[in-house]
Every structure is written in structure tokens, then in C-alpha cells.
N, C-alpha and C positions, 0 to 999 in steps of 0.2 A: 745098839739096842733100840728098838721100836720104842714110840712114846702112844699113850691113849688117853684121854680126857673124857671120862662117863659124871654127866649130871641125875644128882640123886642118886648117889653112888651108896649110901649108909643102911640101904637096907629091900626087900626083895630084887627083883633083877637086877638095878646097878648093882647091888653088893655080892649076885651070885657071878656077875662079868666081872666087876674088882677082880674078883679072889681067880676067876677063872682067866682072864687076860696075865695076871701074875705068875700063874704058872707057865702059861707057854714063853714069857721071859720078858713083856714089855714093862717099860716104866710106867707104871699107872698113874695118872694124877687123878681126883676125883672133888665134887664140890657136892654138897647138900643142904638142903633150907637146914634139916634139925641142928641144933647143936649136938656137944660133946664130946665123945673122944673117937675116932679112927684109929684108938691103937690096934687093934687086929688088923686091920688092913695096911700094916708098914709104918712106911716113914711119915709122920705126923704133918711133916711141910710137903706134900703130894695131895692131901685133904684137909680140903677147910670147909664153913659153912658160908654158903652163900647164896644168897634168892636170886634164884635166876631170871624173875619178872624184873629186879632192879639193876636198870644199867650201870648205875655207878658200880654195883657189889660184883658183877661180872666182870667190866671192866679192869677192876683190884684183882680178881680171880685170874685173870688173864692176863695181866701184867707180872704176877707172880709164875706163870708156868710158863711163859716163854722167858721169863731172866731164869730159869733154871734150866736152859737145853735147847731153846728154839719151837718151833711148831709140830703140835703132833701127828702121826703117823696118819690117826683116825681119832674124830672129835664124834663121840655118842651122845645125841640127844635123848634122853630118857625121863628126865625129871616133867611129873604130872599131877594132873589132879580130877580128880572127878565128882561130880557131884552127885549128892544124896539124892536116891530115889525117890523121881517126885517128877506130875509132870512138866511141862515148861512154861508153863504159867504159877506155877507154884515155888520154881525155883528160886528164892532170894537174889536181888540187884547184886548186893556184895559176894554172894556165892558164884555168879554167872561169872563176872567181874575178875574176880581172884581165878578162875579158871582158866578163862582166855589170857588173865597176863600171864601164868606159869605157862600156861601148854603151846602157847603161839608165840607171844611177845615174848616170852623167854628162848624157846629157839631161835626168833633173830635174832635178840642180844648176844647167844652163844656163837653165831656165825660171824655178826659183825666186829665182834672183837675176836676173835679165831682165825677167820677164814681168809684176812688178808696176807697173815702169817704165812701160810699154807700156801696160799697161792704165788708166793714172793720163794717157798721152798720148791714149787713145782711138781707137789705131789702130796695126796692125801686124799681120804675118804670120808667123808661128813654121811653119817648113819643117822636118822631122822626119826622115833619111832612113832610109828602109828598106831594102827589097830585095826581087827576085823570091825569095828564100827568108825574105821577114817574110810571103809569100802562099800559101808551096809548102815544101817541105821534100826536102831531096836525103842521101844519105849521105856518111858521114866529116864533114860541119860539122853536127852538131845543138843543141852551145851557139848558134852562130853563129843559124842557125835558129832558135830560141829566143829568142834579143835582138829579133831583128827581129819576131818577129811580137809582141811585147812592146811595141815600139815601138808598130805598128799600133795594140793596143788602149789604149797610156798617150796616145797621139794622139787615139786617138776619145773618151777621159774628157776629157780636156783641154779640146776643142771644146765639150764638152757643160757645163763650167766658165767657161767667159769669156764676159765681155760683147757687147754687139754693137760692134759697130766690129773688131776682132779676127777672125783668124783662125788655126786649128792645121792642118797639113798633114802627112799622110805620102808623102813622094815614091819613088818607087821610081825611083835615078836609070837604072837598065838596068843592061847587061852591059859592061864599061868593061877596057880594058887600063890596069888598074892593077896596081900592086906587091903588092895583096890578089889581086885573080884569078887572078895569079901563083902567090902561093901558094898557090892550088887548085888551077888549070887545068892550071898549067905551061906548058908553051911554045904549045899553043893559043890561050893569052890574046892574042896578038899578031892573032891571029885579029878582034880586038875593035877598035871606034873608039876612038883614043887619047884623056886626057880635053880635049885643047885643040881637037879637033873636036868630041867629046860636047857642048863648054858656048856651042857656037853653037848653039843649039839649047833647052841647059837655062837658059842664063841669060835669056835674053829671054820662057824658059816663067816662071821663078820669079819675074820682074820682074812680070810680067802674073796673078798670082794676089791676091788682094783679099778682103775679108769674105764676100765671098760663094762661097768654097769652103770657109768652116770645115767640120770635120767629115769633109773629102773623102779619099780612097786615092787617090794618082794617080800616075802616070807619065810621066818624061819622056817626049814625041812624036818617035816613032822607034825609040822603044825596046821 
């Protein structure tokens, strides 16, 4: 059985890949800041909460999913933040702050305790996500903007870092009615494919990526 480890797994696109990675038949493990319960999403000890800006809470994360099985298949970065519309002089220290530690310093902490696994297994797929603003830039989110095309380039050093058998990915998952596009769009966001249609689509794309896209920018098909 394949294994997948998606951050921010409790609810829009992590939780439409949860549900949708479990049907094609991998063991899902999953982490998210919120608390509560993952019982809809399986077995209880596959999800915990944990802030992925915080290395120690990672680290515990990570210690817990490889004594259950080893390294996984594909490690999905997803878990994000984005700040209230405002421009960047207006954006709050602690808000810029908290954004850069989830959306940056939280993907290395996921790689660095992940990805030596992985690379000691000789095979696996690290999914990065970005966005059409890790490629472009819009007003009122320019942290946000900033993270992401951060991503891009800490994705393409990465690639350019691991062995063969390996691959790193920046995915751009598209334009998505999520609770984040919300708080940009506002009520146009409904405008958008919700993410339990999005992930027919993205899950079967993330399923079918392989060592030989290390290196790559891409985007969901459709999007």
C-alpha cells in the first residue's frame, strides 16, 4: 500500500486529497494546526494536530508516521496562510510573521524531517503547493505573494539537492472555493470549483507524477 502525508489535511483541499487519496487505496496520514477530531477521515492515529511552523511539533509528527510504516510514497505540502486584504504597509508584524513561518519555514521543517526518510527509501515525491500568485503577483496579498513564489524557488534548490529516484514539485493547485479565496474574493469565490470536484482531477494528476518531473512548476489540468 502506498503511504501520503498531506499538511492541513482538516479541511478544503487537504481534506478534499484526504478523502480522495483514500479511495484510490493509499494510507493517508495527515497533520493540522486546528484541533479536534479526524474521525471522518479513518484511523485517528494517521491524524493529529500540529503546527507546522513549529519544529519540535513536526518533528513528533514525523516521528510518529515513520514508526508506523516507514517513509511515504508522496509528502504534500499544503498547509497555508494568507493574509487579510490590506496593502503591505498596512499588514501587521505578527500577521506578515505568522505567514512566512507556516507557508515557508513550515515546508522545510516538513522536508527536513521527511525527506531524509525518503531519500534513505530511494523513491518518492515531495508536492510543494504554490499558487497562481507563487507565478504573478496581485494587490492587497503581497506577503502571501511572497511565500509562494518562495516556494517556487526553495522547490527548485531542492530538485536540484536530491538524488535520483526523488522528486520535488511545485504545484499550482488553481483557483479553488476555498475559506482562503474567500477571504480575498469574497463572495465571488463560489464562482470557483469547490475542492471535492477540484481533487478529481488533482488527485489522480499528484498520483501520476514520478522522478521524472523533479525540478518541474506545474499545475493542476483544468486549472
Amino acid at each position: 500500500m502506498k503511504r501520503i502525508v498531506i499538511t492541513g489535511c482538516s479541511r478544503g483541499l487537504g481534506l478534499a486529497m484526504t478523502r480522495g487519496f483514500t479511495e484510490l487505496g493509499y494510507e493517508v496520514f495527515g497533520c493540522s494546526s486546528k484541533g479536534g477530531s479526524h474521525s471522518d477521515q479513518g484511523d485517528s492515529d494517521h491524524f493529529q494536530t500540529c503546527d507546522v511552523s513549529s519544529e519540535a511539533a513536526v518533528r513528533r509528527f514525523a516521528e510518529s508516521v515513520l514508526e508506523q510504516g516507514g517513509a511515504p510514497d508522496i509528502l504534500i505540502n499544503n498547509a497555508a496562510l494568507i493574509n487579510q486584504n490590506a496593502p503591505l504597509w498596512e499588514v501587521p508584524t505578527d500577521e506578515f510573521s505568522r505567514l512566512i513561518d507556516v507557508n515557508i519555514k513550515g515546508v522545510a521543517n516538513m522536508i527536513r524531517y521527511f525527506v531524509p526518510a525518503m531519500i534513505e527509501k530511494g523513491s518518492g515525491v515531495i508536492v510543494n503547493f504554490s499558487s497562481y500568485w507563487g507565478r504573478s503577483v496581485a494587490s492587497n496579498v503581497a506577503p502571501y505573494c511572497a511565500s509562494k513564489w518562495a516556494v517556487e524557488g526553495l522547490t527548485g534548490g531542492l530538485a536540484q539537492d536530491l538524488p535520483a529516484g526523488l522528486a520535488a514539485v511545485a504545484l499550482n493547485p488553481g483557483v479553488i472555493d476555498t475559506e482562503m479565496l474567500r477571504s480575498t474574493f469574497g463572495s465571488s469565490a463560489s464562482s470557483y470549483l469547490p475542492p471535492e470536484e477540484w481533487a478529481k482531477s488533482a488527485v489522480p494528476f499528484i498520483d501520476g507524477l514520478d522522478a521524472s518531473n523533479n525540478g518541474d512548476s506545474l499545475t493542476v489540468p483544468g486549472q
